[in-house]
DRENTORKOL-3810 file (N, C-alpha, C; in nm, 4 decimals):
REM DRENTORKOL-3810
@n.u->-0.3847; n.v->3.4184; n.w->3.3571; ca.u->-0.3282; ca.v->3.2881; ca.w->3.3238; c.u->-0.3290; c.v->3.2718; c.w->3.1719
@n.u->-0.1977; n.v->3.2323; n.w->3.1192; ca.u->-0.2050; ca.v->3.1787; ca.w->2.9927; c.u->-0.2872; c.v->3.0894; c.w->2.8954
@n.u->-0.3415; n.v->3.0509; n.w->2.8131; ca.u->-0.3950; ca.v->2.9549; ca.w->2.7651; c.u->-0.3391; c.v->2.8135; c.w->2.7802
@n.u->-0.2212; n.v->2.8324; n.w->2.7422; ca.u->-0.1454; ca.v->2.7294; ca.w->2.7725; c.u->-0.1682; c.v->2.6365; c.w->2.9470
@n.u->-0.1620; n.v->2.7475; n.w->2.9971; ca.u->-0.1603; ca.v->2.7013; ca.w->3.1402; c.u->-0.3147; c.v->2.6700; c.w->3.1979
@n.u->-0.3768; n.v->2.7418; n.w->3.1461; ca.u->-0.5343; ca.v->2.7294; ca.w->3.1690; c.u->-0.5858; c.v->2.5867; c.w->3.0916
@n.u->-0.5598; n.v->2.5277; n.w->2.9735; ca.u->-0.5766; ca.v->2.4060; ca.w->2.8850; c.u->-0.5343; c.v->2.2647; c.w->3.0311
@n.u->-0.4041; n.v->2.3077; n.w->2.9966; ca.u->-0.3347; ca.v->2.1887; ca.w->3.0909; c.u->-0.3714; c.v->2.2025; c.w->3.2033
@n.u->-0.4155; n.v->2.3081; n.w->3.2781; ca.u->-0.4643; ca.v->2.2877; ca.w->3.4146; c.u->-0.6182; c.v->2.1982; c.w->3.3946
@n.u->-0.6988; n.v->2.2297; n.w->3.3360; ca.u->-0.8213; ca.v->2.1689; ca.w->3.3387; c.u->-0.7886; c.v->2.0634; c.w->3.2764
@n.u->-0.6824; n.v->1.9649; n.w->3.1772; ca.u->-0.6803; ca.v->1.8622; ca.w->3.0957; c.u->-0.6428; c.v->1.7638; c.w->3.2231
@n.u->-0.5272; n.v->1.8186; n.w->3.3169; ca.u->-0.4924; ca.v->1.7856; ca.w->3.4294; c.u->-0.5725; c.v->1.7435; c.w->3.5391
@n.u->-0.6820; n.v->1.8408; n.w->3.5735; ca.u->-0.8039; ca.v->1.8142; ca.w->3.6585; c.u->-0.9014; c.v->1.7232; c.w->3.6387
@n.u->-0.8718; n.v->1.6792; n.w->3.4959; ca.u->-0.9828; ca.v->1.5361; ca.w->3.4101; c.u->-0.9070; c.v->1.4474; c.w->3.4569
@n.u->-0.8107; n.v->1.4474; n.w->3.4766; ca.u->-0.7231; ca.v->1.2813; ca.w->3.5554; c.u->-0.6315; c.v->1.2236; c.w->3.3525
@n.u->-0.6289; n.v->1.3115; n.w->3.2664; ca.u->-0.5152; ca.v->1.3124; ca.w->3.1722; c.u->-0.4195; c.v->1.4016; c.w->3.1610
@n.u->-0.3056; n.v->1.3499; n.w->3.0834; ca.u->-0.1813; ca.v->1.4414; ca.w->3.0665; c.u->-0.1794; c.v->1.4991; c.w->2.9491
@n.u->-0.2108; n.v->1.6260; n.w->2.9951; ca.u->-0.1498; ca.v->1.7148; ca.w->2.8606; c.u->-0.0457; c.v->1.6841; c.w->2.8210
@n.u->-0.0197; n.v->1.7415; n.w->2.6658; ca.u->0.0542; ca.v->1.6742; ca.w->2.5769; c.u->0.1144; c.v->1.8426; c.w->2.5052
@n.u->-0.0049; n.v->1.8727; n.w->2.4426; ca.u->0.0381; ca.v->2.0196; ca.w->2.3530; c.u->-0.0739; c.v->2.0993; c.w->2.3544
@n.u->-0.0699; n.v->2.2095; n.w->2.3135; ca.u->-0.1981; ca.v->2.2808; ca.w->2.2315; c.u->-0.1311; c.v->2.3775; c.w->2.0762
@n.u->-0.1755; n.v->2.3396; n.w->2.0079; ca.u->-0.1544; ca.v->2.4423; ca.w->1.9240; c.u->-0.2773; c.v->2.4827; c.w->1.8133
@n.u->-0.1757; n.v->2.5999; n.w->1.7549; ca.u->-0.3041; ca.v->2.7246; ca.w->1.7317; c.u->-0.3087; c.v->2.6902; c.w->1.5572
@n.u->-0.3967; n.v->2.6703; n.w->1.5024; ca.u->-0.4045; ca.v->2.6782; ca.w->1.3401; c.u->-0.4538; c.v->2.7950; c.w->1.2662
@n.u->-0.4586; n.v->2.8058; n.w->1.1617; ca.u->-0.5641; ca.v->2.8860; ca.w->1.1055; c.u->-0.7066; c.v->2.8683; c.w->1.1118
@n.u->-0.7427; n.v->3.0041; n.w->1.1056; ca.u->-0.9343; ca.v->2.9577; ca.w->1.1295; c.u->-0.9227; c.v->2.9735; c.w->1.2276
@n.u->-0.8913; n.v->3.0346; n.w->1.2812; ca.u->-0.9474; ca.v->2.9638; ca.w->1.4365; c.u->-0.9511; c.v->2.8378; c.w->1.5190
@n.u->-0.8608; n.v->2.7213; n.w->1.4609; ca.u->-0.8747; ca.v->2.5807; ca.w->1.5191; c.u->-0.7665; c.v->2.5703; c.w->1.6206
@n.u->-0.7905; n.v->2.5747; n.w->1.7046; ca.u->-0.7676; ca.v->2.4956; ca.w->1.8640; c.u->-0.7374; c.v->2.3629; c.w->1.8575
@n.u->-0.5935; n.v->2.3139; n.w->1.8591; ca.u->-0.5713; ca.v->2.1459; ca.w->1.8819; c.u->-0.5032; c.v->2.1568; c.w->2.0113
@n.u->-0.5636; n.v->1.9932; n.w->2.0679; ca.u->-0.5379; ca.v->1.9557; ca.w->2.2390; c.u->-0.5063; c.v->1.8316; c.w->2.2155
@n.u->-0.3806; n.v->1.8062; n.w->2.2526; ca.u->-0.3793; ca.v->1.6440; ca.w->2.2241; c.u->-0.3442; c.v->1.6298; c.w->2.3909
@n.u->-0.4047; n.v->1.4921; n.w->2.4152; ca.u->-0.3630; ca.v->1.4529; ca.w->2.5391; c.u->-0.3603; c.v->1.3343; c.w->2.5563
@n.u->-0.3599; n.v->1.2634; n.w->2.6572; ca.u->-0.2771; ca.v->1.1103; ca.w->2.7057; c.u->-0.3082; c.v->1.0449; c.w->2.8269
@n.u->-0.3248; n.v->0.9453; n.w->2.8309; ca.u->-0.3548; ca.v->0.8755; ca.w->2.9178; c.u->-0.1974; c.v->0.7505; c.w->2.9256
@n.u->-0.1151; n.v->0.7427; n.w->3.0409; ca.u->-0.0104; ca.v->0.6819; ca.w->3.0589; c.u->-0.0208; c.v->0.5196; c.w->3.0184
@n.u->-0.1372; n.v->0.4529; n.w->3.0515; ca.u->-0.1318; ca.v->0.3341; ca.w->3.1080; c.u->-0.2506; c.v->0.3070; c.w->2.9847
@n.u->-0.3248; n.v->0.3259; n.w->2.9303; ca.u->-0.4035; ca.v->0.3257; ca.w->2.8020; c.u->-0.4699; c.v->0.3860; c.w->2.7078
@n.u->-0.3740; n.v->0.4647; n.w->2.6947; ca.u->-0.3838; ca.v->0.5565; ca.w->2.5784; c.u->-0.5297; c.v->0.6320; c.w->2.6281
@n.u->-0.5662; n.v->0.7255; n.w->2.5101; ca.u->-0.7133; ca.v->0.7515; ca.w->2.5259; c.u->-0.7826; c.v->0.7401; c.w->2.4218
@n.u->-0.9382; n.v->0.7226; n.w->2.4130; ca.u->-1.0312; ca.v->0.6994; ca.w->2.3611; c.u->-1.1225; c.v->0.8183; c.w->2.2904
@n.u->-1.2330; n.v->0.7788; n.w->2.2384; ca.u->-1.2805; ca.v->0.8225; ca.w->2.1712; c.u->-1.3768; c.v->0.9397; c.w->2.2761
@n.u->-1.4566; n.v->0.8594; n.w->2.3568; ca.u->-1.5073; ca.v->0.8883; ca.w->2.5002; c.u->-1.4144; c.v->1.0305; c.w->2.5759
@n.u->-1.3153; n.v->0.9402; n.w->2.5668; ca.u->-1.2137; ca.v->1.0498; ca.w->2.6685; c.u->-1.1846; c.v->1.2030; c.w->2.5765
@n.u->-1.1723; n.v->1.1692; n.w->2.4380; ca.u->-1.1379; ca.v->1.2915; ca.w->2.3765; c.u->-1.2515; c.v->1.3690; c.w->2.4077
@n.u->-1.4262; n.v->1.3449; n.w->2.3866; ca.u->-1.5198; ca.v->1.4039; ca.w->2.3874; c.u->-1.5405; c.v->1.4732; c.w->2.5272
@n.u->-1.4496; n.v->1.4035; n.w->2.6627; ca.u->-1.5085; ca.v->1.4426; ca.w->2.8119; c.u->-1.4345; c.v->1.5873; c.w->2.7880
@n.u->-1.3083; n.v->1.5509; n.w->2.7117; ca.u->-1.2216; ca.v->1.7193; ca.w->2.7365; c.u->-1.3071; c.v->1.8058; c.w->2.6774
@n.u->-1.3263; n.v->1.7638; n.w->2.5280; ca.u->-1.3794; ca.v->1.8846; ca.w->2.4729; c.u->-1.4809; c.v->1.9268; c.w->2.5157
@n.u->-1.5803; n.v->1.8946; n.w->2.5919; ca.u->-1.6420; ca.v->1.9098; ca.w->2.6316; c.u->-1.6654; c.v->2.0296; c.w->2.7637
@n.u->-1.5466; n.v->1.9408; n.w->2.8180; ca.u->-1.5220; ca.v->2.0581; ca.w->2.9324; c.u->-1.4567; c.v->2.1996; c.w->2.9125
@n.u->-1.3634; n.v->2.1752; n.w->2.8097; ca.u->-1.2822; ca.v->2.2646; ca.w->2.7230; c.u->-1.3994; c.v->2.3983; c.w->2.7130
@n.u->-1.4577; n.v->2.3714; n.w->2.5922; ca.u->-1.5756; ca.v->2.4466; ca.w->2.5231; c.u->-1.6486; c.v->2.5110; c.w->2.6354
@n.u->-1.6572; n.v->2.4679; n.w->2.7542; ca.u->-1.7156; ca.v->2.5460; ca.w->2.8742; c.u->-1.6611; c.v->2.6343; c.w->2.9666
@n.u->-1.4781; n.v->2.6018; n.w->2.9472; ca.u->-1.3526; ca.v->2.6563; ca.w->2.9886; c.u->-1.3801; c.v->2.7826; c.w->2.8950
@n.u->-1.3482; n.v->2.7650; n.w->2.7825; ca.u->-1.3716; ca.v->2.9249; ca.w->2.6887; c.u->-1.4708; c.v->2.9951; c.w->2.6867
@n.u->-1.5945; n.v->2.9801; n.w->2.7095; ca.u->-1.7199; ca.v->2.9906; ca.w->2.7062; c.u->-1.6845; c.v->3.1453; c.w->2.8025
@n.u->-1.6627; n.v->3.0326; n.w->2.9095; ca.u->-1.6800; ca.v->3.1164; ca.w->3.1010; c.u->-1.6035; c.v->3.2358; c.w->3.0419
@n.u->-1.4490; n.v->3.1961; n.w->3.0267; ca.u->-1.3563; ca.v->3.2687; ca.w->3.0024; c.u->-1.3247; c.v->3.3580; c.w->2.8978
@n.u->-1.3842; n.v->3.3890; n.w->2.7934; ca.u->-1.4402; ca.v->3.4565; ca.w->2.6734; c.u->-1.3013; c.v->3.4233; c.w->2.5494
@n.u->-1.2573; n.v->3.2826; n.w->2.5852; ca.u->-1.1304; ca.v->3.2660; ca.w->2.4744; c.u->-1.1840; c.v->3.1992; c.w->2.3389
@n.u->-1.1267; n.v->3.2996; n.w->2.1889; ca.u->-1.2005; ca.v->3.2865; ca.w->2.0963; c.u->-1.1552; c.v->3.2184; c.w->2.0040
@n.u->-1.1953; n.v->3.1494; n.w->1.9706; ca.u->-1.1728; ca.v->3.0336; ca.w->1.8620; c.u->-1.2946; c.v->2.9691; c.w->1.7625
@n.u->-1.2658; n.v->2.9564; n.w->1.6679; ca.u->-1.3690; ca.v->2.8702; ca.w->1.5419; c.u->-1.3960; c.v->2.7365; c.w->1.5867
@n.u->-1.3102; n.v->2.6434; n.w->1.6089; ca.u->-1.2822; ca.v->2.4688; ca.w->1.6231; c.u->-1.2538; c.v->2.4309; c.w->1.7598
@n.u->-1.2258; n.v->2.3339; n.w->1.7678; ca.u->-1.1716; ca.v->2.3000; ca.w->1.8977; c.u->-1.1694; c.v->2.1303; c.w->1.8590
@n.u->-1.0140; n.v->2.0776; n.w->1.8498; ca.u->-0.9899; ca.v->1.9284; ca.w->1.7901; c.u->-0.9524; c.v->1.8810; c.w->1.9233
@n.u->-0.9682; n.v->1.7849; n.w->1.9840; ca.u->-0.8973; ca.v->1.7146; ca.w->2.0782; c.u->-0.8870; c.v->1.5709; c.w->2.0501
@n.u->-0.7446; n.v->1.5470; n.w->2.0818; ca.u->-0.6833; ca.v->1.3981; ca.w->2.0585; c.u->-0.5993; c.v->1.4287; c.w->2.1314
@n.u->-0.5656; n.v->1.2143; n.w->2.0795; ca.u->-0.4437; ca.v->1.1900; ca.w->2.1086; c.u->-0.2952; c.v->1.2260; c.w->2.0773
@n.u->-0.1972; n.v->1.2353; n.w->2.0760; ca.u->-0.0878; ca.v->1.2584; ca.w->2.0533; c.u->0.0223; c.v->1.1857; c.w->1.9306
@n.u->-0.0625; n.v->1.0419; n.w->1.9472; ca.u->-0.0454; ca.v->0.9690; ca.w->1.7924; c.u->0.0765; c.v->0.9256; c.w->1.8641
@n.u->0.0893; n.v->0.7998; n.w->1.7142; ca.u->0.2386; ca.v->0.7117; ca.w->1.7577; c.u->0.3943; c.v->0.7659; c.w->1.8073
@n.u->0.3995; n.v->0.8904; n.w->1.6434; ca.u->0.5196; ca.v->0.9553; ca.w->1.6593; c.u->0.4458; c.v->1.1073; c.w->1.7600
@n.u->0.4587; n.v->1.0981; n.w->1.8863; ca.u->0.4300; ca.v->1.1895; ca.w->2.0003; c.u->0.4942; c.v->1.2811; c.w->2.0202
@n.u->0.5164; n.v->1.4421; n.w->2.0418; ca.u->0.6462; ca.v->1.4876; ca.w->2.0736; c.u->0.6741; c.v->1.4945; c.w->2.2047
@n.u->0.7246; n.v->1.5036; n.w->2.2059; ca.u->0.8573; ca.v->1.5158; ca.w->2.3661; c.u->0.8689; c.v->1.6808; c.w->2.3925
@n.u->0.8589; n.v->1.7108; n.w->2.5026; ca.u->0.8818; ca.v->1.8639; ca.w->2.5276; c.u->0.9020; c.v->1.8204; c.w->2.6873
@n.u->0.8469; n.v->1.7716; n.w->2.8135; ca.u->0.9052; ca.v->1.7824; ca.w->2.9194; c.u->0.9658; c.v->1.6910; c.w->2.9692
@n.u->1.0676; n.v->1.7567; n.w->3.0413; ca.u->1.1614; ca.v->1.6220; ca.w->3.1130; c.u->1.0555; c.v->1.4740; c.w->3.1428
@n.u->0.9153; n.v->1.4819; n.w->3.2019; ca.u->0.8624; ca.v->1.3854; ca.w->3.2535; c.u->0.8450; c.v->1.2828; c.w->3.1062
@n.u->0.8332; n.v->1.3715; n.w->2.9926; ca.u->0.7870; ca.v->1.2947; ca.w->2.8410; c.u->0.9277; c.v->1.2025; c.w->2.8965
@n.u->1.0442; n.v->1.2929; n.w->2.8366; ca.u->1.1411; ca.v->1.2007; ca.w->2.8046; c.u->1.2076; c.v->1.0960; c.w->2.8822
@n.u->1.1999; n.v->1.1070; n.w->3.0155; ca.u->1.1754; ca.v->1.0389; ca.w->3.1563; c.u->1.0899; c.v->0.8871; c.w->3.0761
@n.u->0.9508; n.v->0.9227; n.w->3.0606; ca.u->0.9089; ca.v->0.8016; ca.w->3.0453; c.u->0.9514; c.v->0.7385; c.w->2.9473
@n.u->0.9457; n.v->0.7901; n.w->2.8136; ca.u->0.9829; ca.v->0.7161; ca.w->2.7328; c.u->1.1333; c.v->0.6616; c.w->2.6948
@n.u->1.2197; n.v->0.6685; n.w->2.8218; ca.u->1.3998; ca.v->0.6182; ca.w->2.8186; c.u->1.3680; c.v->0.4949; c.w->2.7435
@n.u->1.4905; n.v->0.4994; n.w->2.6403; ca.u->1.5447; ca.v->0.3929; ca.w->2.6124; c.u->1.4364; c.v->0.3711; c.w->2.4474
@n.u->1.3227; n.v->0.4579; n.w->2.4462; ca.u->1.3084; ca.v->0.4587; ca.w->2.3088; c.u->1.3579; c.v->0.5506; c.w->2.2280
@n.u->1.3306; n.v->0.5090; n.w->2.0693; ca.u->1.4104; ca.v->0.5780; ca.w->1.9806; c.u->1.3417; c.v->0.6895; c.w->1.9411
@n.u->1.3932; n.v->0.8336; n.w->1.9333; ca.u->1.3367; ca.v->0.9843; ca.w->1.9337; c.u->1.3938; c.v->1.0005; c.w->1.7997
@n.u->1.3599; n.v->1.1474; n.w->1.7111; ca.u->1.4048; ca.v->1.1942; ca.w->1.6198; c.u->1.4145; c.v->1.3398; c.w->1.7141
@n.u->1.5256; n.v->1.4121; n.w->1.6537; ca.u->1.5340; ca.v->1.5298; ca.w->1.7171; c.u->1.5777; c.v->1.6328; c.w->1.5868
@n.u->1.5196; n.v->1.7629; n.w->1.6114; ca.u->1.5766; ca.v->1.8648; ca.w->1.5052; c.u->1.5914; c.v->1.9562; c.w->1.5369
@n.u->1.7095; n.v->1.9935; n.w->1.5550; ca.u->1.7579; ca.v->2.0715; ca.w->1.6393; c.u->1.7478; c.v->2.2402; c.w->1.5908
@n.u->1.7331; n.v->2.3556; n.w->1.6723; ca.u->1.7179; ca.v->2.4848; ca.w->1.6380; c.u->1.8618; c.v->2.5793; c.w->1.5179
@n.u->1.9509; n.v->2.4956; n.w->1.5533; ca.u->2.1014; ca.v->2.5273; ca.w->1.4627; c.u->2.1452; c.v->2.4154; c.w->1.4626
@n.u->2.2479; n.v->2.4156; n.w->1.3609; ca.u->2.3022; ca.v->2.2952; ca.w->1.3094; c.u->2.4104; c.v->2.2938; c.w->1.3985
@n.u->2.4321; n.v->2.1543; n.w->1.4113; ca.u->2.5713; ca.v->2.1092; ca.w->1.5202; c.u->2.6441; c.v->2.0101; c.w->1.4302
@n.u->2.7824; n.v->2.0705; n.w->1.3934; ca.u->2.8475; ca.v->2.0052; ca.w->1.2984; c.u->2.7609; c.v->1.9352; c.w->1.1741
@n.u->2.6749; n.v->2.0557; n.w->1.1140; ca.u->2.6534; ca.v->2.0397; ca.w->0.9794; c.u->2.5381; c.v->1.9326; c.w->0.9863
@n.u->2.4396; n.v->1.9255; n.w->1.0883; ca.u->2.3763; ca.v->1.8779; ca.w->1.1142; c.u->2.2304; c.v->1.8795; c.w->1.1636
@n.u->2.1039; n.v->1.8963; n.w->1.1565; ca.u->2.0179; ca.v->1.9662; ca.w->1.2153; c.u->1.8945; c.v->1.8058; c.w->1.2795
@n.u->1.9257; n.v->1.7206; n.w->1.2177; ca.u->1.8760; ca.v->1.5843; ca.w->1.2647; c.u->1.9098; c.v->1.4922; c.w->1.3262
@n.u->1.8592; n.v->1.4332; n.w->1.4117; ca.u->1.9369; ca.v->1.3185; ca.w->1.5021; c.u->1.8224; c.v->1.1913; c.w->1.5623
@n.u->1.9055; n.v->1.1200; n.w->1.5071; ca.u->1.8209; ca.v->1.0065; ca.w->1.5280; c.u->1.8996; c.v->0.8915; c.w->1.6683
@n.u->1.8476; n.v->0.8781; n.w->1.7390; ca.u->1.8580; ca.v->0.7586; ca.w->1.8573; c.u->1.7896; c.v->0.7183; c.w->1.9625
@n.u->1.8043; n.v->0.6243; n.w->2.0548; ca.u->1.8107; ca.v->0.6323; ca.w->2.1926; c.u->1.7777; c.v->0.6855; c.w->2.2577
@n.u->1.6925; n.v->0.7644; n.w->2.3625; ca.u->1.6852; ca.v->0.7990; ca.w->2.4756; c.u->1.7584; c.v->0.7313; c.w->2.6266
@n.u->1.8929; n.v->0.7805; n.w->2.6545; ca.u->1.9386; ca.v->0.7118; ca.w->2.7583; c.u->1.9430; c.v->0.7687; c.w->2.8608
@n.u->1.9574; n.v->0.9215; n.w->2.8710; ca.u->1.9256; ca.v->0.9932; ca.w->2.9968; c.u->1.8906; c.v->1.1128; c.w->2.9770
@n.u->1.8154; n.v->1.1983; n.w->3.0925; ca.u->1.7538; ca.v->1.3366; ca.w->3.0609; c.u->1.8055; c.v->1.4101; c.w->3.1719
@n.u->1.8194; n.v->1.5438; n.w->3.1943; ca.u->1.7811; ca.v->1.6309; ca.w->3.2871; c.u->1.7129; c.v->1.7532; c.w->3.2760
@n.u->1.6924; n.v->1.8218; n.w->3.3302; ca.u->1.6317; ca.v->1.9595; ca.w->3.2557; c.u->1.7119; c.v->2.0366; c.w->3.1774
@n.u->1.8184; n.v->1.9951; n.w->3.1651; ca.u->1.9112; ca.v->2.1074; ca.w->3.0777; c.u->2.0126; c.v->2.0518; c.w->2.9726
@n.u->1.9686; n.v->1.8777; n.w->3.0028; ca.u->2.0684; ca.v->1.7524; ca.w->2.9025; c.u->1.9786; c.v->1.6824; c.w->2.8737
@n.u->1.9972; n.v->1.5841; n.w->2.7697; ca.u->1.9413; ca.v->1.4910; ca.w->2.7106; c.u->2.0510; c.v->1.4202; c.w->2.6530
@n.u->2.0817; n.v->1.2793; n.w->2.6409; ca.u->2.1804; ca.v->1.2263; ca.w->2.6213; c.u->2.1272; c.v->1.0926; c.w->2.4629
@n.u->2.1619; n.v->1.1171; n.w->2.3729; ca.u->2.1091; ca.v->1.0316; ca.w->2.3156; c.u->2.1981; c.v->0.9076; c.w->2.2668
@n.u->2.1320; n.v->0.7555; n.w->2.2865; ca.u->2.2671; ca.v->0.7002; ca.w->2.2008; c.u->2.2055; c.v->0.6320; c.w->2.0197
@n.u->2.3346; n.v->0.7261; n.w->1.9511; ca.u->2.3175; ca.v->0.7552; ca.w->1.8684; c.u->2.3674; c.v->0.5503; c.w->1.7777
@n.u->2.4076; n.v->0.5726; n.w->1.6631; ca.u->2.4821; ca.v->0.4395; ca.w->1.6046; c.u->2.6292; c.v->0.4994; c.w->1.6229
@n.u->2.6413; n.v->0.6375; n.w->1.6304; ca.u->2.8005; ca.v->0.6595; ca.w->1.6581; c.u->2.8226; c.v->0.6734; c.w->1.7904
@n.u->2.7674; n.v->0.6624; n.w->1.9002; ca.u->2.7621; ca.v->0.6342; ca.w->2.0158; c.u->2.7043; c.v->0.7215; c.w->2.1034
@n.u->2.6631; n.v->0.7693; n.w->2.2506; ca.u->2.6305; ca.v->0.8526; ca.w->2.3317; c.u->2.6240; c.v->0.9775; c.w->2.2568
@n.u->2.5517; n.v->1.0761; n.w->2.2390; ca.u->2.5869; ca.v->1.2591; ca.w->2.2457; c.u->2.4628; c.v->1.3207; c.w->2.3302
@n.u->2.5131; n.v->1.4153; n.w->2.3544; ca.u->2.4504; ca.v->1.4893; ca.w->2.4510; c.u->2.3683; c.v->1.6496; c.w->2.3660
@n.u->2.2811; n.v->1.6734; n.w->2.4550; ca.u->2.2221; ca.v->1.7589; ca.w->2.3424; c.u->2.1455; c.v->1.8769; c.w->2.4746
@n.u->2.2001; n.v->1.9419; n.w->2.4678; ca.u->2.1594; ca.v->2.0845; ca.w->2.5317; c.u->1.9729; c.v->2.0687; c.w->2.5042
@n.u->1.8662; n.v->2.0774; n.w->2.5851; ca.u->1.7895; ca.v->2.1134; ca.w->2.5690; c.u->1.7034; c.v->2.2604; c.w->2.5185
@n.u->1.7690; n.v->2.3236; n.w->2.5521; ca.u->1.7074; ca.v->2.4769; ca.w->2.4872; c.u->1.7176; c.v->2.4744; c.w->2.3371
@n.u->1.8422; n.v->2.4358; n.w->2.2805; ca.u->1.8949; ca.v->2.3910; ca.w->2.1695; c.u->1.7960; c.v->2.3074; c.w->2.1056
@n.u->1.7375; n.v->2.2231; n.w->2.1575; ca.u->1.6000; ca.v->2.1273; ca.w->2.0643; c.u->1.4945; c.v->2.2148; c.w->2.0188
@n.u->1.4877; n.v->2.1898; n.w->1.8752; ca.u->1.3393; ca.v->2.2945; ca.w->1.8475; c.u->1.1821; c.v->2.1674; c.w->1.8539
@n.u->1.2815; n.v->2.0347; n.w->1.7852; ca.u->1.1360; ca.v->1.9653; ca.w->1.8289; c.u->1.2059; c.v->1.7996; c.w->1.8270
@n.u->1.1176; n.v->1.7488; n.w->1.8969; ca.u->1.1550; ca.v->1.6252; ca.w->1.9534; c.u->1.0200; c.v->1.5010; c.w->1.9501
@n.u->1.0564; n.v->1.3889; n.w->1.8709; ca.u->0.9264; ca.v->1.3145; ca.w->1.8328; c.u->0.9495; c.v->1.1440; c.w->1.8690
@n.u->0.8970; n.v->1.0805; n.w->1.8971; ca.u->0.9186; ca.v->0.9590; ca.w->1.9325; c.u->0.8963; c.v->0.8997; c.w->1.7655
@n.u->0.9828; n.v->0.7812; n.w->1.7663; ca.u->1.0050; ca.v->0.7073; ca.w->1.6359; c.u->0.8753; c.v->0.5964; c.w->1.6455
@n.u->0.7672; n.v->0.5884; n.w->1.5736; ca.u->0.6919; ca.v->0.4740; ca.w->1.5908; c.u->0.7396; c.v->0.3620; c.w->1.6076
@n.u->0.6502; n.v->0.2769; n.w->1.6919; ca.u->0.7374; ca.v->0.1426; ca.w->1.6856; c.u->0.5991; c.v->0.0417; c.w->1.6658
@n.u->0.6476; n.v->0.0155; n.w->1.4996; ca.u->0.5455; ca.v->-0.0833; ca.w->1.4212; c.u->0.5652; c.v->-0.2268; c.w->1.4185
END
C-alpha cells in the first residue's frame, strides 16, 4: 500500500477527512485534514499525529517531522467530493497548460463530475477538463 493510501486510510478510521499529504525537505511529513461540520482543533490535530507516528513506527516509513493540520482557509480541491461540497464557492484554478493564453482562472464552482468542472467565471460558464487542473484552491471568504 502506498503512503498516500495508508495516511488517508488511518486519517479516515479517526472519523476525519483527509485532505493531502505532502513531502518536504528534511524529512517533513505534512497531513492536513478536516472535519466537515467543525473544522478541526488543536486536540484533533494531536489524536492523528499521534496515531500517525505509530502508523510509521509499525510500518518502518521514514521521516524527520511529522506536521498535522488543518487545510486552512484557501483549502485545495483535488476530489470530486471537495468540489461537490464546496458548489457555488469561489475557487482559483491553475491550470497544467495554458488555454487561450491563460494559465489562471478565477470563479464559481457550479458543477463537477469526475472528468468536468464547470466554472462560472465574470465572462460566464467554462468548463475545465479535470486532468488538465494542476491545482485548485478555494478563495477565502473574509
Amino acid at each position: 500500500m502506498d503512503l498516500v493510501a495508508l495516511v488517508e486510510k488511518t486519517v479516515v478510521g479517526l472519523g476525519y477527512e483527509f485532505v493531502d499529504l505532502e513531502r518536504a525537505g528534511r524529512g517533513l511529513l505534512r497531513v492536513f485534514i478536516d472535519k466537515p461540520d467543525d473544522g478541526v482543533g488543536v486536540e484533533d490535530c494531536m489524536a492523528v499525529s499521534n496515531q500517525l507516528t505509530r502508523l510509521f513506527a509499525v510500518e518502518d516509513i521514514p521521516y524527520e517531522r511529522l506536521e498535522v493540520s488543518s487545510p486552512g482557509l484557501d483549502r485545495p480541491l483535488r476530489k470530486t467530493a471537495d468540489f461537490q461540497r464546496f458548489m457555488g464557492r469561489e475557487v482559483k484554478l491553475k491550470m497544467r497548460t495554458p488555454r487561450s493564453g491563460q494559465r489562471n482562472f478565477l470563479g464559481h464552482v457550479e458543477s463537477v463530475s469526475e472528468d468536468i468542472l464547470v466554472l462560472l467565471t465574470p465572462t460566464g460558464a467554462v468548463e475545465f477538463l479535470r486532468a488538465d487542473i494542476d491545482r485548485a484552491h478555494l478563495v477565502p471568504e473574509l
